[in-house]
N, C-alpha and C positions, 0 to 999 in steps of 0.2 A: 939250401936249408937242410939241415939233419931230418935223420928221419922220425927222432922218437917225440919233434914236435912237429912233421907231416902227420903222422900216423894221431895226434893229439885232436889235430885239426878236423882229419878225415871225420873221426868216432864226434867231435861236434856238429858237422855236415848231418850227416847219418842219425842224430838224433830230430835235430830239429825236421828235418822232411818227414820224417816218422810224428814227432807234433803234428806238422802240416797237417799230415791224413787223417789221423783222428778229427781233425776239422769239418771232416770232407762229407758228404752225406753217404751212409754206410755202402749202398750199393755201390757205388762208384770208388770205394777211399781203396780198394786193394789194385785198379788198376790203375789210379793216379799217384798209389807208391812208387810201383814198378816204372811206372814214365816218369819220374823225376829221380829216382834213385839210378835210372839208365843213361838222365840226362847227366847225373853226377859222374857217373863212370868216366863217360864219353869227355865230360871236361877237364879228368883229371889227369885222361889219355892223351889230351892235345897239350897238356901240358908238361907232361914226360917225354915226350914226343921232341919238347922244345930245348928240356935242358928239366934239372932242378927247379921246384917252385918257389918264387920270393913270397915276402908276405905282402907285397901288393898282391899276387896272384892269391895268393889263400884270403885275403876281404875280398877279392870277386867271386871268388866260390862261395863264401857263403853269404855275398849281399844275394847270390841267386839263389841259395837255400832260403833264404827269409823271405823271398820274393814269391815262394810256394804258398807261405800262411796270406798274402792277396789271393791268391787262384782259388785258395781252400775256402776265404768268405767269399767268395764273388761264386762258389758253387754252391754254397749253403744258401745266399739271397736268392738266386734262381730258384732253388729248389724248394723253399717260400714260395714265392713268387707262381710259381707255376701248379706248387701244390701237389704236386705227381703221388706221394702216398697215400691223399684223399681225393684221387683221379675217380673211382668209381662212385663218391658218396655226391659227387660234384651233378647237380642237376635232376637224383635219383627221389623217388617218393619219397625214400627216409630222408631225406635234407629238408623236403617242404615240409613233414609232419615232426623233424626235428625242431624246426623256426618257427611251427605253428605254439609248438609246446613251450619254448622259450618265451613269444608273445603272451602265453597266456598267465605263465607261472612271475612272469614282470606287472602284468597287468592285476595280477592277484595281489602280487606283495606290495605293489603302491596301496590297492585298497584296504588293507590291514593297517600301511601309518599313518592310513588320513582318518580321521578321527570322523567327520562329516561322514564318509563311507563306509564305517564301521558303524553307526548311529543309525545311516539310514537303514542298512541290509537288516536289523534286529527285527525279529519277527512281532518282539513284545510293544513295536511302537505301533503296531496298527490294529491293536483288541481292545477296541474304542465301542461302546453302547453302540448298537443301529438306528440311525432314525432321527440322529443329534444333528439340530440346524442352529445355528447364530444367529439371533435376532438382531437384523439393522435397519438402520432410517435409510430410507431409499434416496435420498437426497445427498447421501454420500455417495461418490464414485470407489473412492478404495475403502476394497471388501475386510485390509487390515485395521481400520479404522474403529476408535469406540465411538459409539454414537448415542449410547443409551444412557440418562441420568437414571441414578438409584432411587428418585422419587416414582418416576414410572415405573419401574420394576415390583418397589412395594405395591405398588398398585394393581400389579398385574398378581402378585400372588397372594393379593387377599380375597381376589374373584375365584369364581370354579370355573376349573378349564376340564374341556371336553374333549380335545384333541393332545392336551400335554399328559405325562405319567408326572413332569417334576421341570423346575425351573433352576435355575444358576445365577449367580452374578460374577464378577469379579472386575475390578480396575485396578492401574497399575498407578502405585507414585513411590517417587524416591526418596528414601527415608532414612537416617540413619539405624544403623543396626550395629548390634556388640558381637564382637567376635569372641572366638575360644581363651584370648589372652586377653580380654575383655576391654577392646581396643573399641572406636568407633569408627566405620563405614557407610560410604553411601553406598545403601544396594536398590533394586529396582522392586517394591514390596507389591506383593497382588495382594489388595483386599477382598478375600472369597467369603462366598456362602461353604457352609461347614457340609454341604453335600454336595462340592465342586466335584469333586473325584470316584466321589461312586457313581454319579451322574454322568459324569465319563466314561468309567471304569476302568479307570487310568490304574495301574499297579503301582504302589510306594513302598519302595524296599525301606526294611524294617520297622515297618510300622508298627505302633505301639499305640493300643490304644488308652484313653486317660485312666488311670487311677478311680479318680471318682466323675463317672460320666455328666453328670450334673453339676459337675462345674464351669463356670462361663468364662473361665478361663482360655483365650483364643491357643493357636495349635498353628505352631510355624511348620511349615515343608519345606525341607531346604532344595536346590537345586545342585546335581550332581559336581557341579563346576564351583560351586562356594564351598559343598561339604569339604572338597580335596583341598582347595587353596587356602581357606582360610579355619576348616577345624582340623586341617591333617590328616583327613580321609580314617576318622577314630570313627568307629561306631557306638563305642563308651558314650559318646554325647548325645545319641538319642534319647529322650525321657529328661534331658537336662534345660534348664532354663537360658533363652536369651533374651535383650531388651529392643524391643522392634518399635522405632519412633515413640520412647517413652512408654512403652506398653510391657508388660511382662509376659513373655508367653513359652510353653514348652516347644522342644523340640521333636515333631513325633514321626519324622519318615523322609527319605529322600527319592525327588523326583530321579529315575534313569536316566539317563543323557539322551536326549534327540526325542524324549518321548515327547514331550510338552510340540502338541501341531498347532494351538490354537494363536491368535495373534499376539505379540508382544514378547521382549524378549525380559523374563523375569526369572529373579537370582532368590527370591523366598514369598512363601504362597503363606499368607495370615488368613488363617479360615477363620470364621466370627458370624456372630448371627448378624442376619440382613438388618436387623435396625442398629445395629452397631458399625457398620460400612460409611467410611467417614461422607458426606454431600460434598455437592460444591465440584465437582467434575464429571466426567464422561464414563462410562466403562461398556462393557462386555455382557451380554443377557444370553446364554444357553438356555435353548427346551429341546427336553425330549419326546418325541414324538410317539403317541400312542399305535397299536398297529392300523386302529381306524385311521388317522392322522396321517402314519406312511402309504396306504391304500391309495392317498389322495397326490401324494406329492412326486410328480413324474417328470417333473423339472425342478433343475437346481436351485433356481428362486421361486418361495411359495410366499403367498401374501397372509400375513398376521391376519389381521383383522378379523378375517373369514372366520378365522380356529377360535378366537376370543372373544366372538361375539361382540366385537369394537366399532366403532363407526367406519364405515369405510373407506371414508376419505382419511383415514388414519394411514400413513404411509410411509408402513412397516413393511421388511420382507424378512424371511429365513433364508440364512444360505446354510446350501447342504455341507456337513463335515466329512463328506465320503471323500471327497477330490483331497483332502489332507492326509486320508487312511487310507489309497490305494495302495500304496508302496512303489518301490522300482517295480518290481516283477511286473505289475498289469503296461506301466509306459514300455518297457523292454519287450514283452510280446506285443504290444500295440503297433510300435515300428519295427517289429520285424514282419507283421503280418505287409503292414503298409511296403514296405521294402521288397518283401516279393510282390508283391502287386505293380511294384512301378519300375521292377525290374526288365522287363521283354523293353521297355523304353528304352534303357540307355544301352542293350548289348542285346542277342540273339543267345535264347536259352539253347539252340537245341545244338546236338554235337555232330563232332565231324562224319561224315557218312564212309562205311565200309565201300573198297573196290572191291567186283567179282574176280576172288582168285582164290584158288585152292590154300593158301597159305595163311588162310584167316587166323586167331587166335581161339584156341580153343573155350568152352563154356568156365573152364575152373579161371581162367584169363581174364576172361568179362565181368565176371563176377568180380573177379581182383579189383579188375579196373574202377567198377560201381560201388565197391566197398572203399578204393581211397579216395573216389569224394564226398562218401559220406560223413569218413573220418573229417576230410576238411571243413565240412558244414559242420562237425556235431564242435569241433574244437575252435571253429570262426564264432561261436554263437555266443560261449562267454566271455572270448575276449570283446566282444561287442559290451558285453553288458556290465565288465571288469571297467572297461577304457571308459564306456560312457557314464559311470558312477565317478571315475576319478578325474574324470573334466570338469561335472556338475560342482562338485561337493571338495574338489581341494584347496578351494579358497576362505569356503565358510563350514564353522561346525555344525549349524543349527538347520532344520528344514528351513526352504524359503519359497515361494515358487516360481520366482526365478532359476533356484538349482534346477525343480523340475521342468522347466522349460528348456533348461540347455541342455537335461536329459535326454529329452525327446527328439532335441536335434541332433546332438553328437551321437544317437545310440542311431537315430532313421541316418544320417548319412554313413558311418563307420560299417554299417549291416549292408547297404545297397553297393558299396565302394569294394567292401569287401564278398560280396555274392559275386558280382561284377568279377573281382580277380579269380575266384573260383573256377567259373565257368572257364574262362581265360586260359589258364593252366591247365583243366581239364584239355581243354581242346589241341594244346600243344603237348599233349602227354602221348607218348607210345604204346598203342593198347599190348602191344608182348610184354615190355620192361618197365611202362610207365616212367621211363625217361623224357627230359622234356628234348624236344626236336632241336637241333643248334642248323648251323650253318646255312641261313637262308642265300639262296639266290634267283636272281629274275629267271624268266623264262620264255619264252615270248616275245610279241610286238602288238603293241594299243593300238595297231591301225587293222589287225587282223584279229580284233577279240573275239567276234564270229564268226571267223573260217577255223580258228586255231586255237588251241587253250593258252593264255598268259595269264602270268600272275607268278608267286614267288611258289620256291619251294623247299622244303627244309628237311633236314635228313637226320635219321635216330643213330647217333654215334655206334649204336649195337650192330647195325645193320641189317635191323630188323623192317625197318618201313620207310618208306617218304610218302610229307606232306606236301598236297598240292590244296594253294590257298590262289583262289580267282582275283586279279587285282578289279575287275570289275563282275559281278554277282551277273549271269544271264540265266535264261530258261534253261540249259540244259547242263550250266555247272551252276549253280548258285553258292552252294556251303563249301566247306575244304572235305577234302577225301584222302582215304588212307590208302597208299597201294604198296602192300608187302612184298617185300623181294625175298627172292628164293634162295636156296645154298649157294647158287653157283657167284653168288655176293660176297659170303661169308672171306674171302681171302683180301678183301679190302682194309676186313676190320680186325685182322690180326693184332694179338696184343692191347687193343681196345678197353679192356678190364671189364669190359659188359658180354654176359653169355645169350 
């Protein structure tokens, strides 16, 4: 072969192994240049060696130049793989308080697009009057149930009550109603008393009150979820008229989202006086309870009667509206409290015991060590309370109490499961570097647990300590122990990435 297409060839060779290494992971690409630009050499010398090169001979030289860009990802997958540039993040406090912080900033951002999780967290759905119970017929089992006819109710507030400030009504029927393009829909209409909501103390954004107060003119509420769907989420339409079952009425406020705790799920609130409330079905009787009134009532069902001066075999009760206005916050400390409490049950709280040896860690060390579990406790607490708001509430927007019962369970087991990993970690943690311990192995023999210590034992990559963990708990080893090793270790752990 001439030489001025050897020499074409070579300068081809020579590029591409140079590709090759750029491939290569940086520490390693200058001395897997030199070994395959040496192996080039070497090939091109067995080949002089023999005579001139054919170009069968030059495609073997450079099927073995392309054969570098295999070695180059088969070094890059390793070096994935093994992860050698975050060898020291591997295992270290910062990776447990990095993953705690990912947990929580995931568990935050689910609760922001669930609409139920944003509803419930609002502080303004639980500044409800004190003292407010729902008058039911005790002959009903479910507490959502209406039970009350509007002829009882006018009855009830044409007498003097001595234990109520103020009474309510409201029943729910579906009615057609006109929309912003003055369309007609079936919505779910509440027929209220015109003091439903002060009576509550429920807040209605933009409320507007009537013009001329002495008109008996009834007064729709729209609910947050009709205002958007069906008037465009305009606030121009407050003060304007819709036709609610043949009724003409203004429109003077809209209910919050998630505020409404009371039973029934209702899309516009027709306040109208109590003798204008159509008969002929069931509804809803709120009182508020005077402070005499709440003095008395120290259980969540209180008997009517008593307060009304009624016959007694009248067999009425109040349920209390507190258990609808606790909010998350009181269920989330309730099973957190509960969860340490039933903790010592399923794990042993207390931590590994110090060996006597001069190489202990010193006070600024222990301190360290005490300060990162409590970073883990303080940043376990809302992901607890993040995860268990987005379990209860991603299926439904509205309170239910069913959400709050899944509350209570996903937040008591997520708290106990997770206290549980804490401790855990804790105790496989290296009080010098708070590295967690690797490479366990046996130690010992089960027929000598009494003459001899067995059990596993695990080593701080730093080589700063080994853990000895008892595979059977006796009177004179019970818990695991730390027993720090001295300098004359240190040559073990060369290169380690841990100081």
């Amino acid at each position: 072969m001439n030489l001025l297409p050897e020499t074409g060839f070579h300068a081809v060779d020579l590029g591409l192994l140079r590709c090759a290494s750029l491939l290569t992971p940086g520490k390693q690409r200058a001395e897997w240049r030199q070994e395959w630009l040496s192996e080039l050499w070497h090939i091109r010398q067995a080949h002089k060696s023999a005579g001139s090169a054919s170009w069968k001979d030059e495609q073997r030289i450079t099927a073995f130049c392309l054969g570098a860009f295999q070695d180059a990802f088969c070094l890059r997958r390793l070096s994935w793989r093994t992860g050698t540039p975050h060898a020291p993040l591997h295992g270290s406090a910062l990776q447990c308080i990095l993953l705690l912080c990912a947990g929580l900033t995931g568990t935050y951002v689910i609760s922001l697009l669930l609409p139920g999780v944003r509803a419930e967290s609002h502080p303004s759905n639980y500044q409800v009057n004190p003292g407010l119970v729902l008058i039911q017929n005790a002959r009903y089992t479910n507490d959502s149930a209406a039970t009350i006819p509007i002829q009882q109710f006018r009855g009830w507030k044409e007498r003097k009550q001595e234990y109520f400030d103020g009474l309510a009504y409201y029943r729910i029927k579906a009615e057609m109603t006109s929309t912003s393009i003055n369309e007609q829909i079936g919505l779910n209409v509440a027929h209220a008393s015109f003091n439903l909501f002060s009576l509550l103390g429920l807040a209605v954004r933009f409320n507007r009150p009537a013009a001329n107060p002495a008109s008996s003119m009834p007064e729709a509420i729209l609910s947050e979820q009709v205002w958007k769907r069906e008037f465009g989420q305009n606030p121009h339409f407050i003060g304007n008229f819709i036709e609610v079952g043949g009724r003409k009425a203004r429109i003077a406020g809209i209910v919050p989202f998630g505020a409404w705790r009371l039973p029934g799920k209702i899309d516009v609130w027709l306040l109208e006086p109590d003798s204008e409330i159509p008969s002929g079905g069931l509804g809803y009787a709120l009182a508020l309870l005077t402070r005499q009134g709440q003095s008395e009532v120290w259980t969540r069902r209180v008997h009517i009667a008593e307060y009304k001066g009624e016959d007694p075999t009248d067999d009425l009760w109040g349920l209390s509206f507190d258990d609808r206005t606790r909010g998350p916050w009181g269920i989330f400390l309730f099973t957190v409290l509960l969860a340490l409490l039933c903790l010592p049950a399923v794990t042993s709280v207390s931590m590994s015991e110090y060996s006597f040896s001069s190489h202990r860690p010193t006070w600024s060390r222990r301190l360290r060590r005490w300060g990162f579990l409590w970073v883990k406790i303080v940043l376990l607490l809302p992901i607890v309370y993040f995860s268990s708001l987005d379990l209860a509430y991603w299926h439904t927007p509205l309170y239910s109490a069913a959400s709050q019962y899944m509350q209570l369970v996903s937040s008591f087991s997520i708290c106990l499961l997770g206290m549980r990993w804490v401790l855990l970690d804790q105790r496989q943690r290296c009080p010098v570097c708070l590295k967690r311990v690797t490479h366990p192995a046996s130690v010992g023999l089960a027929s000598r647990t009494f003459l001899a210590w067995n059990g596993t034992e695990l080593i701080c990559t730093g080589g700063h300590t080994l853990l000895h963990v008892p595979a059977l708990p006796t009177s004179w080893f019970s818990t695991p122990r730390w027993m720090y090793l001295d300098t004359s270790w240190e040559f073990l752990f060369v290169g380690s990435g841990v100081g």
